[in-house]
N, CA, C and O atoms as a MOPAC input file, in Angstrom:
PM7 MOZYME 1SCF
protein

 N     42.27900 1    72.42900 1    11.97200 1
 C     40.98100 1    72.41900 1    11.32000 1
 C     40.08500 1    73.42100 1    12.05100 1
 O     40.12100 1    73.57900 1    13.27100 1
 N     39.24800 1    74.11000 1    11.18800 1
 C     38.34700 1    75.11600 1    11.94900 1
 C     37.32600 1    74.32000 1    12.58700 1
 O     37.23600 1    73.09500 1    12.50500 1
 N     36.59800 1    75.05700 1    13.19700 1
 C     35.44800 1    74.36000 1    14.31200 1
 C     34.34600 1    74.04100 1    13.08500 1
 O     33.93600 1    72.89900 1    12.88000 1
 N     33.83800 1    75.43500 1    12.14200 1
 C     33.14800 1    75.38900 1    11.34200 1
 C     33.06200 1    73.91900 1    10.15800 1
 O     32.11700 1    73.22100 1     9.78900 1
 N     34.64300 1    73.91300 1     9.81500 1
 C     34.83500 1    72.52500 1     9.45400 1
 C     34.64700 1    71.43400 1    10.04900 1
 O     33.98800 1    70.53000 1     9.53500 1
 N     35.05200 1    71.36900 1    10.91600 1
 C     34.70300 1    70.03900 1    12.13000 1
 C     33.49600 1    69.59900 1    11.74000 1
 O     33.27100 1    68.50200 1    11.22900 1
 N     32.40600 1    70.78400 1    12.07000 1
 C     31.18400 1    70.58600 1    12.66500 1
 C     30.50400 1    69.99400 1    11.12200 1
 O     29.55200 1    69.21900 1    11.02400 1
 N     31.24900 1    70.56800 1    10.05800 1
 C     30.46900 1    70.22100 1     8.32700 1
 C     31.29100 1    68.42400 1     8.39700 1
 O     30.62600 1    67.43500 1     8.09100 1
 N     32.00800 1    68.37400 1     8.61400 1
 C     32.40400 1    66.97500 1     8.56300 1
 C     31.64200 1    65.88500 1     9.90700 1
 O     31.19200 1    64.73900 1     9.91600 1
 N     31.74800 1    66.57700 1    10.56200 1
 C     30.74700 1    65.48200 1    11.79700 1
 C     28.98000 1    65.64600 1    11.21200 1
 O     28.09300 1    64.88200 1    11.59200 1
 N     28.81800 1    66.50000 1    10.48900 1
 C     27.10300 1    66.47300 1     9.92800 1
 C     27.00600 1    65.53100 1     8.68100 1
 O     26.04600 1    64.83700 1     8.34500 1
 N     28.51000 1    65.70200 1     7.93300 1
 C     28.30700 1    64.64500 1     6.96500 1
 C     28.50600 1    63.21300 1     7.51600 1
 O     27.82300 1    62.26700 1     7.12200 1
 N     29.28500 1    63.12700 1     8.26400 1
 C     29.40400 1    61.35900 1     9.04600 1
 C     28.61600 1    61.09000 1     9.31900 1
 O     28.41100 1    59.94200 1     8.92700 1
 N     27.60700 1    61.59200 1    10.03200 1
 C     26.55500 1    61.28400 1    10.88300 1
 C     25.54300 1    61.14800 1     9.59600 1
 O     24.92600 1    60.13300 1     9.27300 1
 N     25.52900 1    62.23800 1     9.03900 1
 C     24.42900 1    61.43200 1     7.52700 1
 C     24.99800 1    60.30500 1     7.08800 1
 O     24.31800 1    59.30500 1     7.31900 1
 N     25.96800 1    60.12800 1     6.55600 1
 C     26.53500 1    58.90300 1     5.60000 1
 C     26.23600 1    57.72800 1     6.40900 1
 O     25.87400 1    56.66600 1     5.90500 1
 N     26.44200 1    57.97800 1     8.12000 1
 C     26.29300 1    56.52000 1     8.34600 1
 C     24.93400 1    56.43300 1     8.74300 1
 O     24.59600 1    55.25600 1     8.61500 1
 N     24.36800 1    56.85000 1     8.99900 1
 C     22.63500 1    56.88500 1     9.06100 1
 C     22.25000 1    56.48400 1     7.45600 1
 O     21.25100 1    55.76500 1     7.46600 1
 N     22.61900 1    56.67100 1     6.43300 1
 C     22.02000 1    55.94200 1     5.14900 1
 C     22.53500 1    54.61500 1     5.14400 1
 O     21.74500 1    53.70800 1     4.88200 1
 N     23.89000 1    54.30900 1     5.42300 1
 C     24.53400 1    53.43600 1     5.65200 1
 C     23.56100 1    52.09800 1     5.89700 1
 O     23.39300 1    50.98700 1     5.39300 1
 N     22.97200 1    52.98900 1     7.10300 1
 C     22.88100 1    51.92000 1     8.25000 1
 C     20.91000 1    51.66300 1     8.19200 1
 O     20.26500 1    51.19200 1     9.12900 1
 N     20.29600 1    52.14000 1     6.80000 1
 C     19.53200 1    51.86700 1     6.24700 1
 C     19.05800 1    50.94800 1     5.59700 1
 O     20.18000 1    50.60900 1     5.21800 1
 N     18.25200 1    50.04500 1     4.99500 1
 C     18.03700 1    49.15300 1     4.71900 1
 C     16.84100 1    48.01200 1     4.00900 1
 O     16.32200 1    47.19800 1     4.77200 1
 N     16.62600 1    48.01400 1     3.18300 1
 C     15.43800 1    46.81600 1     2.87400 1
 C     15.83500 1    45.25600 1     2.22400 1
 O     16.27500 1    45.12200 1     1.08200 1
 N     15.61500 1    44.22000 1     3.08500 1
 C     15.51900 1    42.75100 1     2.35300 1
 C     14.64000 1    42.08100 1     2.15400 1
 O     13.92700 1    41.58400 1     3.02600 1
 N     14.50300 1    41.91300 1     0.74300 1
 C     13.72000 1    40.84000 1     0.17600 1
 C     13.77600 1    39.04700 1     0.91300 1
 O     14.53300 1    38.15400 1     0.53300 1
 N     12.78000 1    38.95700 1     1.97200 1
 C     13.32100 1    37.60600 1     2.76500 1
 C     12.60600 1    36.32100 1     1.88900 1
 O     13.19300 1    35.26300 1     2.11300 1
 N     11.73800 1    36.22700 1     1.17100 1
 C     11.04900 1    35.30800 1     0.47500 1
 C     10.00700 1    35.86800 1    -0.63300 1
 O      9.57300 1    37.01600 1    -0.73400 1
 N      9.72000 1    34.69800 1    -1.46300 1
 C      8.46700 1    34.79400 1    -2.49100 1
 C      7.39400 1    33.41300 1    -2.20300 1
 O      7.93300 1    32.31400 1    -2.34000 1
 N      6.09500 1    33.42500 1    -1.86200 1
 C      5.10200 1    32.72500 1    -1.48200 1
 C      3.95800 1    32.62300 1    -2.23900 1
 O      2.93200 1    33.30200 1    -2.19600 1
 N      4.23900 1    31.75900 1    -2.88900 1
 C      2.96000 1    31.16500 1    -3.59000 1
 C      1.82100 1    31.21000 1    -2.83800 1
 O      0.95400 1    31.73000 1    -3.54000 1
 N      1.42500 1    30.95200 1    -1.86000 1
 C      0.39700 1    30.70100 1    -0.58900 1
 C      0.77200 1    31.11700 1     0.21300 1
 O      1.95500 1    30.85600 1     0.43000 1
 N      0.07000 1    32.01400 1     1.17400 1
 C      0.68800 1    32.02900 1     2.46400 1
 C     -0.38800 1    32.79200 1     3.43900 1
 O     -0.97800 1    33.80300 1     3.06000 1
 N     -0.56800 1    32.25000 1     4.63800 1
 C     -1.81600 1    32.22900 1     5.58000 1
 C     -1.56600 1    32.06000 1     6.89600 1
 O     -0.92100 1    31.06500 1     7.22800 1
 N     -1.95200 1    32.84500 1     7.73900 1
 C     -1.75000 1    32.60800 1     9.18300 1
 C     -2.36100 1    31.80400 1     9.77700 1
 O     -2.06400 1    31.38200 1    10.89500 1
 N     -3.72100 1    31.32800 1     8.82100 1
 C     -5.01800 1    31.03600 1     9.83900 1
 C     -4.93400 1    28.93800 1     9.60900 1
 O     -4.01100 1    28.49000 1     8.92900 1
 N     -5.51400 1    28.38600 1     9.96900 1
 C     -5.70200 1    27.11100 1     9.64800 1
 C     -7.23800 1    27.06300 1     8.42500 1
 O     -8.37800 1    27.31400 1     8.81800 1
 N     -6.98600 1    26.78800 1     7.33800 1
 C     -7.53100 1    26.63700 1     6.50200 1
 C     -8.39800 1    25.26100 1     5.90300 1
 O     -7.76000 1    24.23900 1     6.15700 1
 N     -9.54300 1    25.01300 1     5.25500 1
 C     -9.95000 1    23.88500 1     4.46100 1
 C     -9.53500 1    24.50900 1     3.12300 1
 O    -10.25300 1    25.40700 1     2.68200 1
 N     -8.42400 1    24.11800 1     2.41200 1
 C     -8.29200 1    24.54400 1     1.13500 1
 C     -9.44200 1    23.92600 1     0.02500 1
 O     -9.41700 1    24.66500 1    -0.95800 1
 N     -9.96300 1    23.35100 1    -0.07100 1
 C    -11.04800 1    22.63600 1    -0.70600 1
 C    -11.76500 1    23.78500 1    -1.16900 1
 O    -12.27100 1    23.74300 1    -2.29000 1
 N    -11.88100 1    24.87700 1    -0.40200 1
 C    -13.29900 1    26.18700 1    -0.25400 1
 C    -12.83700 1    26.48900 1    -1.28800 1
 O    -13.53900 1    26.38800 1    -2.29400 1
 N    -11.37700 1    27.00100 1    -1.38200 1
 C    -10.76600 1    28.16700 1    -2.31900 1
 C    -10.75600 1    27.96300 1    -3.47400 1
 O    -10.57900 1    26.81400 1    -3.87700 1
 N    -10.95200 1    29.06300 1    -4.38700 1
 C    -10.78200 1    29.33200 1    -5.99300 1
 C    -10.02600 1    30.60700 1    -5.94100 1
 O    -10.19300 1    31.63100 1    -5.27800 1
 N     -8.89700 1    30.15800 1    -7.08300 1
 C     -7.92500 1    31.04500 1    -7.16300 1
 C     -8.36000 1    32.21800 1    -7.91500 1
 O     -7.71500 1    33.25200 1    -7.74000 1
 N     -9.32800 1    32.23000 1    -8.70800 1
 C    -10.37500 1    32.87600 1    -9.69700 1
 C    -10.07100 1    34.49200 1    -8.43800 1
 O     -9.25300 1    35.36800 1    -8.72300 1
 N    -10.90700 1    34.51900 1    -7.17300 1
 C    -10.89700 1    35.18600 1    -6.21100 1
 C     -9.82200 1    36.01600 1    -5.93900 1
 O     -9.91800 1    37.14700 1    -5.46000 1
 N     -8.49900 1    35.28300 1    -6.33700 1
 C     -7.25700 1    35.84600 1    -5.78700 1
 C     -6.57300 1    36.69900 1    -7.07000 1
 O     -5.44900 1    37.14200 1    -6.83000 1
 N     -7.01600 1    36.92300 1    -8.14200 1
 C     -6.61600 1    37.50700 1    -9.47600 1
 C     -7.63900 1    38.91000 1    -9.56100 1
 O     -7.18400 1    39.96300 1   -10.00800 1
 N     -8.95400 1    38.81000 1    -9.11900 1
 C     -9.81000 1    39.94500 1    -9.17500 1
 C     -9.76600 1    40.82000 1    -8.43700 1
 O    -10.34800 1    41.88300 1    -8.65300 1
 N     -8.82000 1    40.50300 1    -7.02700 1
 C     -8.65500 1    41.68500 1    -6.02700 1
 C     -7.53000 1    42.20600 1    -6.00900 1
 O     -6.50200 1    41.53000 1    -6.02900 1
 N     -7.55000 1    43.94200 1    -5.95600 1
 C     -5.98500 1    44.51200 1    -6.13500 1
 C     -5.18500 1    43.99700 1    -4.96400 1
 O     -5.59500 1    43.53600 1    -3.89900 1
 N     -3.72400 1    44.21000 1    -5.47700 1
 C     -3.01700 1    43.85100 1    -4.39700 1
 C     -3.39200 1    44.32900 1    -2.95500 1
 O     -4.37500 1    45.06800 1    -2.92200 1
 N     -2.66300 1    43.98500 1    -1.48700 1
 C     -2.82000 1    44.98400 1    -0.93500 1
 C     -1.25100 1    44.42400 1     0.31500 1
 O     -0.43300 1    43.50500 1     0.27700 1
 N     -1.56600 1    45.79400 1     1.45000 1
 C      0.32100 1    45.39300 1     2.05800 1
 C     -0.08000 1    45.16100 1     3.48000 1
 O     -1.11100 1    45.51000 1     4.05600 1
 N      0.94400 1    44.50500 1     3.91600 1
 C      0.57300 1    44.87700 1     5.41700 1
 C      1.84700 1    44.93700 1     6.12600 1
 O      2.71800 1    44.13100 1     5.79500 1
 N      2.14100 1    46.01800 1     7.31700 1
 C      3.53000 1    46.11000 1     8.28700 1
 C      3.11400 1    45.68700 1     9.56600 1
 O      1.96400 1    45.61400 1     9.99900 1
 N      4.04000 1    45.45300 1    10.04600 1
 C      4.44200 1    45.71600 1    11.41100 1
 C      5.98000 1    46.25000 1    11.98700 1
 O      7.05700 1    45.88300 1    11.51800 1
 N      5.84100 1    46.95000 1    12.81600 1
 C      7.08900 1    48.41600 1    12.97300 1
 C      7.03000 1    47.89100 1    14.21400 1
 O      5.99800 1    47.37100 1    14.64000 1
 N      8.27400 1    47.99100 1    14.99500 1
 C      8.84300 1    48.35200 1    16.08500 1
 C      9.89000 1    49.51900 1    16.35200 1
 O     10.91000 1    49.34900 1    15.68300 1
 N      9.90600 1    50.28900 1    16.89100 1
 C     10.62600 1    51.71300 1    17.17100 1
 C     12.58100 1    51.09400 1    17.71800 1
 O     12.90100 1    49.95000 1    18.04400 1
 N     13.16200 1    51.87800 1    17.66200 1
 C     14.45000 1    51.75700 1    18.58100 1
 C     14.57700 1    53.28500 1    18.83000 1
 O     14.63500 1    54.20200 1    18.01000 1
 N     14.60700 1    53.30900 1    20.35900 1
 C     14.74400 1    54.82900 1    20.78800 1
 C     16.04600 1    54.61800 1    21.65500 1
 O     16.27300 1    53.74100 1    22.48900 1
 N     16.82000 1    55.63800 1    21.23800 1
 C     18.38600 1    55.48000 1    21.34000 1
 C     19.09600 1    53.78700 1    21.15800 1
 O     19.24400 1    53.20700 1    20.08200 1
 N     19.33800 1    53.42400 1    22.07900 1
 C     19.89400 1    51.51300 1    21.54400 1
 C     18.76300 1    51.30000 1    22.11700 1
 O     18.99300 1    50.13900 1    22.45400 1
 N     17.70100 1    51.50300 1    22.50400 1
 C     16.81700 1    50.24500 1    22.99900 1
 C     15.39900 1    49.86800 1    22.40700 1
 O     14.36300 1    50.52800 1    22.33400 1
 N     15.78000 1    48.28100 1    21.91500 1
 C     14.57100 1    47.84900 1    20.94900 1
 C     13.53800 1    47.80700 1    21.58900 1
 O     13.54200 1    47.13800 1    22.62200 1
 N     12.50400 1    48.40200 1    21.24100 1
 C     10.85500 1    48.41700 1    22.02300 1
 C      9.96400 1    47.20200 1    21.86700 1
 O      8.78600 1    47.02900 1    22.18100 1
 N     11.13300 1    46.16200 1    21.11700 1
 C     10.03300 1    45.20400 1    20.69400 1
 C     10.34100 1    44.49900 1    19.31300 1
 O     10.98400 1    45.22900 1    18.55900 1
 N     10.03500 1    43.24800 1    18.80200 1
 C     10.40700 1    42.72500 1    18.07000 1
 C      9.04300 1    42.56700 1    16.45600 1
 O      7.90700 1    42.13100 1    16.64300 1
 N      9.36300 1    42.85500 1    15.56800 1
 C      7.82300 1    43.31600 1    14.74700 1
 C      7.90000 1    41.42600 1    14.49100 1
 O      8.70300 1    40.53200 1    14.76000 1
 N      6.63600 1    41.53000 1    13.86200 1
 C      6.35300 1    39.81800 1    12.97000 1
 C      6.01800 1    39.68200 1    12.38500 1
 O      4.95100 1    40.29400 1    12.40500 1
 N      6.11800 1    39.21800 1    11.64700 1
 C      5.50900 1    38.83600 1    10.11000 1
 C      4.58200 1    37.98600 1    10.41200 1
 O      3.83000 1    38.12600 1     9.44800 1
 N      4.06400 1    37.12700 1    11.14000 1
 C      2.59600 1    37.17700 1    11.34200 1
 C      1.64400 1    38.20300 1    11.19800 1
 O      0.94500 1    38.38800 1    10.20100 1
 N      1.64500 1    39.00600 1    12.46600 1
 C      1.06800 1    40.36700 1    12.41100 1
 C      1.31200 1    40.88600 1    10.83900 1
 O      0.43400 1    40.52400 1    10.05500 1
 N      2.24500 1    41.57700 1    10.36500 1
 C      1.82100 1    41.88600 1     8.85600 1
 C      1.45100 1    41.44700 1     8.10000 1
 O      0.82600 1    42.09000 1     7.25700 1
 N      1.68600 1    39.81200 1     7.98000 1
 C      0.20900 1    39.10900 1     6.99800 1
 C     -1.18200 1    39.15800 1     7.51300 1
 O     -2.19200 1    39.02100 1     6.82200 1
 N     -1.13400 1    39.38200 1     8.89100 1
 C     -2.74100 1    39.36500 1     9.17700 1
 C     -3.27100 1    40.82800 1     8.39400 1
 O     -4.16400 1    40.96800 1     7.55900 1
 N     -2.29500 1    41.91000 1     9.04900 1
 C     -3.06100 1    43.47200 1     8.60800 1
 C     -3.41700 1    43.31600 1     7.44700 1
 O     -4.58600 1    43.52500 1     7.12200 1
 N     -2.25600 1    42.81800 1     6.36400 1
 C     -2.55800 1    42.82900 1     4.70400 1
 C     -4.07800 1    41.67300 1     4.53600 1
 O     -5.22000 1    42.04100 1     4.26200 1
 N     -3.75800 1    40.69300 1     4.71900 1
 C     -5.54100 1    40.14800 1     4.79200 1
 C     -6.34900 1    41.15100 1     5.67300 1
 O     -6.82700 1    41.97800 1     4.89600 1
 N     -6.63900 1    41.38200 1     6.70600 1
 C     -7.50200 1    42.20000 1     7.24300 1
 C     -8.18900 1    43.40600 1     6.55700 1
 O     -9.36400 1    43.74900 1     6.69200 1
 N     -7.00700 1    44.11900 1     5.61700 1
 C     -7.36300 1    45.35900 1     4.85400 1
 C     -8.85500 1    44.58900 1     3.50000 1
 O     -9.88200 1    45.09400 1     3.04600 1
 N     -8.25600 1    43.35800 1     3.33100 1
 C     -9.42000 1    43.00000 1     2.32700 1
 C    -10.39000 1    41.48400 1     2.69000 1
 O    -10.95000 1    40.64200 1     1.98800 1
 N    -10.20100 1    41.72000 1     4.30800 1
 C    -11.39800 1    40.68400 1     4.70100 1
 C    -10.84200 1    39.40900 1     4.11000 1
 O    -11.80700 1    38.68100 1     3.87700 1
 N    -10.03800 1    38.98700 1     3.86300 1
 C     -9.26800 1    37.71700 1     3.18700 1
 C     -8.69400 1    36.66200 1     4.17700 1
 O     -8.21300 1    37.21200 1     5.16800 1
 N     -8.60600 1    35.30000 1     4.19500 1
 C     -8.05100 1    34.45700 1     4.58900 1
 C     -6.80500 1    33.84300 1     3.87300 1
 O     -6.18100 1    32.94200 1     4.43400 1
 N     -6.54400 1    34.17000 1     3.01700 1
 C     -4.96100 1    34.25700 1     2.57700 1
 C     -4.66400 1    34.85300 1     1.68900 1
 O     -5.51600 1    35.56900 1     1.16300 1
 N     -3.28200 1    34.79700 1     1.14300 1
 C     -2.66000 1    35.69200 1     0.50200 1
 C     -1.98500 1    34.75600 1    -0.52800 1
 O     -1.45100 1    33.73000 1    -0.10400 1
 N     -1.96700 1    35.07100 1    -2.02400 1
 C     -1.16800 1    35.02000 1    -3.22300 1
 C     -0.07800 1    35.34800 1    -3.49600 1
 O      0.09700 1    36.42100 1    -2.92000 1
 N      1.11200 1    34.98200 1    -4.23200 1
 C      1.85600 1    35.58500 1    -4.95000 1
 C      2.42400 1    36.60600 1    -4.12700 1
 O      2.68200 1    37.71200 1    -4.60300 1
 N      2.64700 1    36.30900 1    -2.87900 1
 C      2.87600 1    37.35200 1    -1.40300 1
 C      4.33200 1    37.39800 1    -1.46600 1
 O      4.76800 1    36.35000 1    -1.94400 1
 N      5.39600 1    38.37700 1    -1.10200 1
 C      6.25100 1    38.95000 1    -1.10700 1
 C      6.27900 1    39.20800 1     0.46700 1
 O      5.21600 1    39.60200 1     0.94700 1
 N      7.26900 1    39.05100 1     1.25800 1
 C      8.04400 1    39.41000 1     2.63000 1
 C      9.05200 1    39.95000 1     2.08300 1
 O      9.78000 1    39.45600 1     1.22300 1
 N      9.16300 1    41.68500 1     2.90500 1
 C      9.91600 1    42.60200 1     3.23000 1
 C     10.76700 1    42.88300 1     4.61200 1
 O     10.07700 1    42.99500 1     5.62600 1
 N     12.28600 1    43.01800 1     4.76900 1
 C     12.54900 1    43.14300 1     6.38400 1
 C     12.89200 1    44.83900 1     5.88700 1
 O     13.22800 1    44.90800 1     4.70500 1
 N     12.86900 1    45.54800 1     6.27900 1
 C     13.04600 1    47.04300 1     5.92500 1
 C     13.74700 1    47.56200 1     7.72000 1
 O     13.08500 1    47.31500 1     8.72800 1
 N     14.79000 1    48.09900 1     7.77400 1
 C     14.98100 1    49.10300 1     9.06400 1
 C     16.00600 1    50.53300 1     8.66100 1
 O     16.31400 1    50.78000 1     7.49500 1
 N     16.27100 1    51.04400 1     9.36200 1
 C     16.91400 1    52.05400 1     9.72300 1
 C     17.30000 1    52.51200 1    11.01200 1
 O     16.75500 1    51.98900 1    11.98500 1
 N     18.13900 1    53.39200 1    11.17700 1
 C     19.21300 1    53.61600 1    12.44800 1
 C     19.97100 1    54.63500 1    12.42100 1
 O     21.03300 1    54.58600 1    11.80100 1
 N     19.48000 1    56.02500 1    13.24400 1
 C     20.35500 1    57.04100 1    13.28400 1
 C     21.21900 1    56.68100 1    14.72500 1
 O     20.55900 1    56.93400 1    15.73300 1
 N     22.37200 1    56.21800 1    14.93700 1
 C     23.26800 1    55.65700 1    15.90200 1
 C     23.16500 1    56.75700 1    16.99400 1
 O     23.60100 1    57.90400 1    17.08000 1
 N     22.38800 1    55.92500 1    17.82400 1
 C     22.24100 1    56.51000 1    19.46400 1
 C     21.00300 1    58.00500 1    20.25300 1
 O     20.92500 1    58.74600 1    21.23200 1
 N     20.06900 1    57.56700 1    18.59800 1
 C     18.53000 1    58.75300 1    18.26700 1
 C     17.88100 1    58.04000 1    18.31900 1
 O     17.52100 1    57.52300 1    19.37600 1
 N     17.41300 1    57.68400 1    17.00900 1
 C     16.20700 1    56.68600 1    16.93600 1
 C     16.30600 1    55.95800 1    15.43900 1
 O     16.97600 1    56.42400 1    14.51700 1
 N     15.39900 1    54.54300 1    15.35200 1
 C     15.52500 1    53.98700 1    14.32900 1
 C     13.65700 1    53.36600 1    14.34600 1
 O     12.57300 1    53.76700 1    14.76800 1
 N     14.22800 1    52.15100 1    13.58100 1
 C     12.58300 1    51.26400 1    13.35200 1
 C     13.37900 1    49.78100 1    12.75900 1
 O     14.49400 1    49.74600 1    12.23700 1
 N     12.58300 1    48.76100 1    12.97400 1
 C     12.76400 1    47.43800 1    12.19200 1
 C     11.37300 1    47.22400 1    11.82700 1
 O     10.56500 1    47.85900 1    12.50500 1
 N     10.93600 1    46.52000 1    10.96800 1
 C      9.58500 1    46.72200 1    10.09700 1
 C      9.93800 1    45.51000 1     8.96800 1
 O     10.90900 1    45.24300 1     8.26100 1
 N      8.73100 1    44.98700 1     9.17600 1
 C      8.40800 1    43.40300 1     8.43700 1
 C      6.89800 1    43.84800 1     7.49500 1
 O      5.76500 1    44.05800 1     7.92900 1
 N      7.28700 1    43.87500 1     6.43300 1
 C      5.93400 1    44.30200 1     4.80300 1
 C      6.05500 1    43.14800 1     4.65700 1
 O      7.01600 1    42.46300 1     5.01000 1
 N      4.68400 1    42.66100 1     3.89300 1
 C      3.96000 1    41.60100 1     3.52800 1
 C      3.32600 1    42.18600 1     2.19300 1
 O      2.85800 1    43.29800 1     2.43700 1
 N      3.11200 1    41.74000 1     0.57700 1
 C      2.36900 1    42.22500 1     0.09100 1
 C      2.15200 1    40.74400 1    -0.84600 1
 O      2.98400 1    39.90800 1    -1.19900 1
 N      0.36600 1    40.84300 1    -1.11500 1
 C      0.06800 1    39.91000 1    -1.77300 1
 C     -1.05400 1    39.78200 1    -2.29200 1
 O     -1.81800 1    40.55900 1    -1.72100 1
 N     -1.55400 1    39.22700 1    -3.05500 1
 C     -2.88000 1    39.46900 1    -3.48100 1
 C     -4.00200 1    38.62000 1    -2.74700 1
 O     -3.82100 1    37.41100 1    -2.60700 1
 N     -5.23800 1    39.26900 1    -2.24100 1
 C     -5.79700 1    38.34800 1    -1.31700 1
 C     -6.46500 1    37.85700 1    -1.48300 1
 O     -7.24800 1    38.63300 1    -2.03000 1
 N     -7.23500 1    36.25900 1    -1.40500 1
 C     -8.08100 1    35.59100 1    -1.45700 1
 C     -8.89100 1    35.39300 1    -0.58000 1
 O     -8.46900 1    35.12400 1     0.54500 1
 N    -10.36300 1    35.47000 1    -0.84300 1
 C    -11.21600 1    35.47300 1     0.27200 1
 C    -11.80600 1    33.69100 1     0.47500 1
 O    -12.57700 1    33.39600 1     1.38800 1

């Protein structure tokens, strides 16, 4: 095999398994869902239909194998309320999303999206 070949077949491996090794899961669907301790009594759902959706992440890096840290889905339901001043979230959707170029760099990352109620 030529070198030239080699090198076109080790650029395609290395892509294929880097998509491979790509990824998004749908982990739940949430009728309600809130970080904070709540009096539900306050709320009208009226509130939670008039405001556009909105998202929230949290990312942690992997630089070569080593995880920098673990993301949470706490933290991304807070950002997604935070973006609209809200104390919970509607009709909210959890995302696990990562990627991984083997022995470069990657990410693991937790989305939250939901409609928010103030």
């Amino acid at each position: 095999m030529s070198p030239m070949r080699a090198r076109k077949l080790l650029a395609f491996s290395v892509l294929l398994s880097s998509v491979c090794m790509a990824g998004c899961r749908r982990l739940g669907d949430f009728t309600f869902l809130s970080t904070k301790n709540l009096d539900l009594t306050r709320f009208s759902t009226e509130s939670a239909e008039k405001l556009p959706p909105v998202t929230g992440e949290d990312s942690k890096p992997i630089v070569f194998v080593v995880h920098t840290g673990v993301p949470s889905i706490e933290e991304a339901a807070d950002r997604a309320m935070a973006k609209a001043n809200a104390k919970a979230l509607t009709n909210a959707v959890v995302y696990r999303e990562s990627w991984y170029i083997p022995y470069i760099v990657g990410e693991n990352k937790f989305v939250v999206k939901g409609n928010p109620m103030k």
